[in-house]
C-alpha positions in Angstrom: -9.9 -40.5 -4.8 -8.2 -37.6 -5.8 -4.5 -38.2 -6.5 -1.9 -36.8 -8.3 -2.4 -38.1 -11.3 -6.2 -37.7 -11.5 -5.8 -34.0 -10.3 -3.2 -33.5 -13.4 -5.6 -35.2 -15.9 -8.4 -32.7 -14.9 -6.2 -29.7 -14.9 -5.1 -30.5 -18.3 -8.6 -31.3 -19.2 -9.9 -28.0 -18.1 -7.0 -25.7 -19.5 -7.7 -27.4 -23.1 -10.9 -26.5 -23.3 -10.8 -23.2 -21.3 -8.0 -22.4 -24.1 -10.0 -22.9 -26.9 -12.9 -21.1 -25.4 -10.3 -18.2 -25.4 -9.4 -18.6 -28.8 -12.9 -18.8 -29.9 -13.2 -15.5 -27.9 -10.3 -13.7 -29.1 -8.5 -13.2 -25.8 -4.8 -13.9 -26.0 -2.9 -15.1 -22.4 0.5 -13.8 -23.7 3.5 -16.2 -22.9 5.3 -14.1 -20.3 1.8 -13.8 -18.4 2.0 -16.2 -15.6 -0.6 -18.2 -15.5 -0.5 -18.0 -11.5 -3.1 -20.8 -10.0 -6.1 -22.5 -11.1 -9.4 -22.8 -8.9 -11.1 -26.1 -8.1 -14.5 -25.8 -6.9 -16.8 -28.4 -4.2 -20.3 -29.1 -3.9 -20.5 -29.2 -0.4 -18.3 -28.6 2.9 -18.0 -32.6 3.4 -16.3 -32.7 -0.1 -14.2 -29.5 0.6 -12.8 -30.7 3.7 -12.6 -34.5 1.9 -10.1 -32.9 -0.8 -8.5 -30.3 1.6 -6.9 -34.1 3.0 -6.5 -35.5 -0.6 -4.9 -32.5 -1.8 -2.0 -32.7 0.8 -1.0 -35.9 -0.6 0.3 -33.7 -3.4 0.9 -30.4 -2.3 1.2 -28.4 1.0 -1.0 -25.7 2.5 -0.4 -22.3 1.9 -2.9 -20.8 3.9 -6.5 -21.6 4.6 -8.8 -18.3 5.4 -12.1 -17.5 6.1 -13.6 -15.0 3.4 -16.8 -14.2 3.3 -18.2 -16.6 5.9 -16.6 -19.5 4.0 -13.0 -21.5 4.5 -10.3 -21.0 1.1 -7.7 -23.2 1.0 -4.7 -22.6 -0.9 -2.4 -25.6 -2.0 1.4 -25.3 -3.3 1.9 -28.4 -5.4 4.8 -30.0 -5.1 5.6 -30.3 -8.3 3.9 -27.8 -11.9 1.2 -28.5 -14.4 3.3 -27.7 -17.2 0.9 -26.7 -20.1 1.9 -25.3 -23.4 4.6 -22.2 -21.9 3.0 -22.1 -18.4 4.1 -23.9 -15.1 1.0 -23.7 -12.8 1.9 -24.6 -9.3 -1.1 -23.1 -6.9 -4.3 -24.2 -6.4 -7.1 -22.6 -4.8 -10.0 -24.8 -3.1 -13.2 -22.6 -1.9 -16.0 -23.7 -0.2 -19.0 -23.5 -1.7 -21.1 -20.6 -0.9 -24.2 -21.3 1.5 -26.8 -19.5 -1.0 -24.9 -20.6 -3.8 -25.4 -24.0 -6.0 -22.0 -25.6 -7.1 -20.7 -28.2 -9.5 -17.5 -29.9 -8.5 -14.7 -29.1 -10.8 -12.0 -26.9 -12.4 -13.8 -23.3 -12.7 -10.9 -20.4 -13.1 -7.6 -19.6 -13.8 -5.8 -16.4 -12.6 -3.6 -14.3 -14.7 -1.0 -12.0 -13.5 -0.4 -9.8 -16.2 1.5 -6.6 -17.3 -1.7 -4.2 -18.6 -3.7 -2.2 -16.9 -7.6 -3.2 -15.8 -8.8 -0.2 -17.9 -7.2 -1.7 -21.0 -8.4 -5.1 -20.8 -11.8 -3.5 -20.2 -11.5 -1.9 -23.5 -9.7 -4.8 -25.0 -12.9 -7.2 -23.8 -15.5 -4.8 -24.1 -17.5 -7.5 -26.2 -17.6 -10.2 -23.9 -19.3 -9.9 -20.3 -17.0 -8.6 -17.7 -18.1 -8.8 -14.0 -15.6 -5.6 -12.6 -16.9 -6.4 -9.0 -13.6 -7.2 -7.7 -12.0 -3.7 -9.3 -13.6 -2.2 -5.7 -11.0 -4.5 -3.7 -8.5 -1.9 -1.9 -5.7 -5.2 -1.8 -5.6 -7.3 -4.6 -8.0 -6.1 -7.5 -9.5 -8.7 -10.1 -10.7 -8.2 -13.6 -13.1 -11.5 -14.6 -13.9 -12.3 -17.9 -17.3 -14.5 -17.7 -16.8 -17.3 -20.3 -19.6 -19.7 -18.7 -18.7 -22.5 -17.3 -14.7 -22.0 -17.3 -14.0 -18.6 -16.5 -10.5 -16.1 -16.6 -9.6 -13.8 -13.9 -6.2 -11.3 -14.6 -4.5 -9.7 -11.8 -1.3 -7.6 -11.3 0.3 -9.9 -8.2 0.6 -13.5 -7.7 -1.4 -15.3 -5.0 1.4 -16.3 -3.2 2.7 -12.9 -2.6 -0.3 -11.8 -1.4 -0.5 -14.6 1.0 3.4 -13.1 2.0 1.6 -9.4 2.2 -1.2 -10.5 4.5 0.4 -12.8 6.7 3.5 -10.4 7.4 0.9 -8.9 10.6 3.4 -6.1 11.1 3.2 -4.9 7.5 0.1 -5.6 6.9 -1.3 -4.2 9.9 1.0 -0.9 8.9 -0.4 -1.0 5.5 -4.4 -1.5 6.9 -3.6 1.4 9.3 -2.1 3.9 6.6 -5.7 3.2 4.4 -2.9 4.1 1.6 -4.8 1.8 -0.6 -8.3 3.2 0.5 -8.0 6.9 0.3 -5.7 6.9 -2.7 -7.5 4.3 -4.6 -7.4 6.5 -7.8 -3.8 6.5 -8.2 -4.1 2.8 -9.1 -1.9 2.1 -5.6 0.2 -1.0 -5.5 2.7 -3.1 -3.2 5.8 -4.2 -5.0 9.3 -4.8 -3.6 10.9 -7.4 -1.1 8.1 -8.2 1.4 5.2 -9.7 -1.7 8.1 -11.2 -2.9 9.8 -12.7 0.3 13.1 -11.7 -0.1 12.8 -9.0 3.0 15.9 -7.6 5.2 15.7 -5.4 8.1 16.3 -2.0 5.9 13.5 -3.1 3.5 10.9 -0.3 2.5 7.4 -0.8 2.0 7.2 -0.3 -1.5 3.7 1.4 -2.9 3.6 2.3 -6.8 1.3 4.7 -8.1 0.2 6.6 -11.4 -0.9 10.1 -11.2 -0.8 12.3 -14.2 -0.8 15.2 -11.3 2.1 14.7 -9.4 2.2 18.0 -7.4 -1.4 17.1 -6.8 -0.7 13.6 -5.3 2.2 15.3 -3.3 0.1 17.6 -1.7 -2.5 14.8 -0.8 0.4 12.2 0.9 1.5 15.5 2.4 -1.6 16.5 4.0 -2.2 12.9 4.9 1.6 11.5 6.3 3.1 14.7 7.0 3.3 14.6 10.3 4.4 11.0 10.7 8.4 10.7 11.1 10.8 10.5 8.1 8.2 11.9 6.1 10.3 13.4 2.7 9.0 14.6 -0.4 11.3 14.7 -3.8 10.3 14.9 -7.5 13.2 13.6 -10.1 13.6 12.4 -13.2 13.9 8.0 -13.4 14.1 6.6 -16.7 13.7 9.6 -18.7 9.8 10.4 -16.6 8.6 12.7 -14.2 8.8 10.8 -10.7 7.5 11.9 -7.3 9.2 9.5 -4.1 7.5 10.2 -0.9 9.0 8.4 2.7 7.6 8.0 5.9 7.5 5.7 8.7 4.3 4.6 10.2 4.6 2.0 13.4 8.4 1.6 12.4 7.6 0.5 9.1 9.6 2.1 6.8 7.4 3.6 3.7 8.5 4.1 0.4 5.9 5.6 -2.8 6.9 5.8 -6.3 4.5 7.5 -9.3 5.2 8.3 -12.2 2.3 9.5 -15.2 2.5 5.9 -16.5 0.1 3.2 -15.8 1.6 0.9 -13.3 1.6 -2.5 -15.1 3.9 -0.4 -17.2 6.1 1.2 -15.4 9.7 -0.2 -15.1 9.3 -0.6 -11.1 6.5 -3.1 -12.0 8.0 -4.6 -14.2 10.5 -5.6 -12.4 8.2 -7.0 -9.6 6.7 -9.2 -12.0 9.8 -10.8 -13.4 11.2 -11.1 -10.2 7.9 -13.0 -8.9 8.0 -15.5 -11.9 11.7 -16.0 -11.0 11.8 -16.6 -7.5 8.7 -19.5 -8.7 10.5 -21.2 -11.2 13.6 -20.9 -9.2 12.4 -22.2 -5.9 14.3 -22.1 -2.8 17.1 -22.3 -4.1 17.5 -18.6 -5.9 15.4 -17.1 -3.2 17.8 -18.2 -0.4 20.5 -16.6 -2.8 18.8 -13.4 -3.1 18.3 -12.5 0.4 21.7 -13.8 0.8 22.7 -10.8 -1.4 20.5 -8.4 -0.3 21.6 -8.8 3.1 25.4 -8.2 1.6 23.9 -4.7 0.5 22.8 -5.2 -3.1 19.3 -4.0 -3.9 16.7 -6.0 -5.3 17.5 -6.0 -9.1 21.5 -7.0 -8.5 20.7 -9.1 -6.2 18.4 -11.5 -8.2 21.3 -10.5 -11.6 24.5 -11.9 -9.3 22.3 -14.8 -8.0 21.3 -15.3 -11.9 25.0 -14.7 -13.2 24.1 -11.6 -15.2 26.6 -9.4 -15.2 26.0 -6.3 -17.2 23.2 -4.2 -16.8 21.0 -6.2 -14.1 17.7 -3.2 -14.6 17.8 -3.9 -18.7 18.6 -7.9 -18.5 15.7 -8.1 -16.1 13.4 -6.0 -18.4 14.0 -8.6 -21.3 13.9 -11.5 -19.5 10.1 -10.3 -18.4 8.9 -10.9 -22.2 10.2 -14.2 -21.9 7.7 -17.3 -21.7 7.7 -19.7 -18.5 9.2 -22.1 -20.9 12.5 -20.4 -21.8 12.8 -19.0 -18.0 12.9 -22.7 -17.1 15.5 -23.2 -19.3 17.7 -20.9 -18.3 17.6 -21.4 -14.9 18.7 -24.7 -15.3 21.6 -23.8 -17.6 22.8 -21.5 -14.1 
């Protein structure tokens, strides 16, 4: 019987050893990374859907899809693993693969983290990398093949991209644009209010992209969006850089891209999106209910999380610091609010 406590004793289990695996490997998970859900594989369909029912005595379903021919359920527990900095609270259960032999166990953990794929390519260049999921137009993965535990690093939580794909009119918008297909080499990515939840009725879709070409790119959403209503085309200068913003609406969805020539794990606007992300999942309910709250008062993102976090200088800079900060200190923190 898996139960709360068993599941816990696992998970610890499995992040010991994975972690010394890492160590011995020379990869470094650095503290402000969220660790952003763990992956518990099945032997069989009969033990998936077995655990899918034991699992809800500890946590609530997220979402359950079929991918590849196979279901995925995705638990929220209802309460962490805490482990050394890191508060873990998603699981992932996949069914095993038809062609595909499984042991039951802990197999992965998934890494949102703030540099790019290309880097950690470099950075890992020793160890075997499988770069299949790099092809992905929505949620790329980098995995790092250890063996039997494995590490997979991404730039957006699984939750968000649950929010993303289950928001049908922004995802179908998104799907329809084939913004992430057809400009796949400017490293596209959705930030702002709908991954993170926090949404109002003026929202934007917000796409960040890197190009080192910025009249190039302009030309190319040009020839592409054009035509579509609202379509505008500026080039500024944000944070000291070179930035192109390009707006259009597309079935009443409200685009909004952002590029700069700066990776975008590294750009402010990212940034940002990651802090906020770790925020709102430390914070719960609680903070995001205040957030929208604001936002719907007309603050924009960044004030809106500083007032609902009692900052009150500079909400872009306190944000940027707080991003370096480990799971452990955000925690404390927020309870000192």
């Amino acid at each position: 019987m898996m139960n709360k406590i068993k599941f816990e004793e696992l998970a610890v289990e499995f992040l010991e050893k994975l972690f010394k695996t890492l160590a011995d490997s020379k990869i470094e998970i650095a503290p402000h990374w969220d660790i952003d859900h763990l992956c518990y594989r099945v032997d069989s369909l009969d033990r998936y859907e077995e655990l899918k029912t034991q699992f809800l005595t500890f946590g609530h379903l997220l979402i359950e899809s079929d991918v590849n021919g196979r279901p995925i359920a995705t638990f929220k527990l209802n309460s962490p693993i805490v482990f050394k900095e890191w508060s873990i609270d998603v699981v992932e259960l996949p069914a095993p693969k038809p062609s595909k032999p499984t042991k039951e166990g802990f197999e992965h953990i998934e890494v949102v983290c703030d540099e790019s794929f290309s880097d950690l390519e470099i950075k890992y260049k020793h160890l075997k990398l499988d770069l299949g999921g790099l092809k992905k137009d929505f949620n790329q993965e980098f995995e790092v093949d250890l063996g039997e535990r494995n590490l997979k690093f991404h730039h957006m939580s699984l939750e968000s991209v649950i929010r993303v794909e289950e928001n049908k009119k922004i995802f179908g918008a998104l799907e329809e644009s084939k913004i992430l297909k057809n400009f796949k080499k400017y490293m596209p990515f959705v930030a702002g209010t709908f991954p993170l939840g926090v949404y109002t009725e003026q929202s934007d879709l917000d796409i960040l992209m890197y190009a080192t070409d910025l009249n190039e790119l302009s030309s190319e959403l040009k020839r592409e969006y054009g035509h579509l209503e609202g379509f505008t085309s500026e080039q500024l200068s944000v944070d000291g850089l070179e930035t192109l913003i390009v707006n259009f609406n597309l079935y009443k969805v409200p685009f909004e891209i952002f590029a700069q020539d700066k990776v975008v794990p590294k750009q402010k606007a990212y940034l940002h999106f990651q802090i906020e992300e770790r925020l709102l999942k430390l914070g719960g309910e609680k903070l995001k209910k205040t957030v929208i709250e604001k936002r719907k008062n007309g603050l924009k993102t960044e004030p809106a999380f500083a007032t609902g976090l009692g900052i009150k200088v500079d909400a872009y800079n306190e944000l940027l610091l707080l991003q370096k900060v480990a799971d452990s200190q955000l925690r404390k923190f927020l309870e000192s609010i």
